[in-house]
C-alpha positions as CSV (number, residue, x, y, z in Angstrom):
1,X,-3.9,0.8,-38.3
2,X,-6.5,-0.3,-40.0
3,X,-10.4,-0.5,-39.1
4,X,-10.5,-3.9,-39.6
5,X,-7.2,-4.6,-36.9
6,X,-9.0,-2.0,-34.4
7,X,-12.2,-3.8,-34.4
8,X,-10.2,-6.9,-33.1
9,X,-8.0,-5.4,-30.4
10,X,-10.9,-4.0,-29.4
11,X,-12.8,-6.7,-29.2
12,X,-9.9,-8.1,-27.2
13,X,-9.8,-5.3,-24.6
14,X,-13.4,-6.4,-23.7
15,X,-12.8,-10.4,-23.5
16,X,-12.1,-10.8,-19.6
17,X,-8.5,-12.6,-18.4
18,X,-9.2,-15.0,-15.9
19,X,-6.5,-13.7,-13.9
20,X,-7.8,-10.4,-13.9
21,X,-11.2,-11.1,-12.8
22,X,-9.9,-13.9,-9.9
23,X,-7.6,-10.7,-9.1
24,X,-10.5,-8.2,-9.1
25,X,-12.5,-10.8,-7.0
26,X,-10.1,-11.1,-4.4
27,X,-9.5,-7.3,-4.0
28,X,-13.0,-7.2,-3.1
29,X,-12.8,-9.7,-0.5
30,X,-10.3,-7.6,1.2
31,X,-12.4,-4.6,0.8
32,X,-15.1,-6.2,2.6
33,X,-12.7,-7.7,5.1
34,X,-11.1,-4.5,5.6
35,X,-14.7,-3.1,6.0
36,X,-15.6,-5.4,8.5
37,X,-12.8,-4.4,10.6
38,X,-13.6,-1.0,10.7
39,X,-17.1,-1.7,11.5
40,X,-15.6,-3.6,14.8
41,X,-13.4,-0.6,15.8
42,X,-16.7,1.2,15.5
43,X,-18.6,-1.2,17.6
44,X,-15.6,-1.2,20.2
45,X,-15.3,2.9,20.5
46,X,-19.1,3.0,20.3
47,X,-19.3,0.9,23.2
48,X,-16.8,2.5,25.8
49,X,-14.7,4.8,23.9
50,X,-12.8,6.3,27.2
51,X,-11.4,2.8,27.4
52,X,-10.3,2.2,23.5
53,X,-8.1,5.3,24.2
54,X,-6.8,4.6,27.6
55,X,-5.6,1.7,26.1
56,X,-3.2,3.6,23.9
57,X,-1.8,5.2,26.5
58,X,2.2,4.8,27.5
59,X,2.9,4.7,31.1
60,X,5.8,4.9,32.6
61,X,8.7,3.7,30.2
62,X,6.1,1.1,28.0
């Protein structure tokens, strides 16, 4: 390969697809969303964790 074909493909790995970056945009939505959950099980055990676990518990045939 020559240096003059490198230079362009490399200067096509660094051009951003609109795809990708709308993809990359959304998997940090999730992340957040994700993280926002957690910070609400955290807020819920925090609170009264005795009760987050009793809820978890199988009585009788459940």
């Amino acid at each position: 390969m020559s240096q003059n074909q490198f230079e362009r493909s490399g200067s096509r790995s660094e051009s951003v697809d609109p795809e990708q970056a709308r993809a990359h945009q959304d998997q940090q939505t999730e992340d957040s969303s994700f993280e926002d959950l957690l910070d609400q099980i955290d807020a819920v055990i925090e609170k009264n964790p005795e009760g987050y676990v009793r809820g978890f518990v199988q009585r009788g045939g459940q």
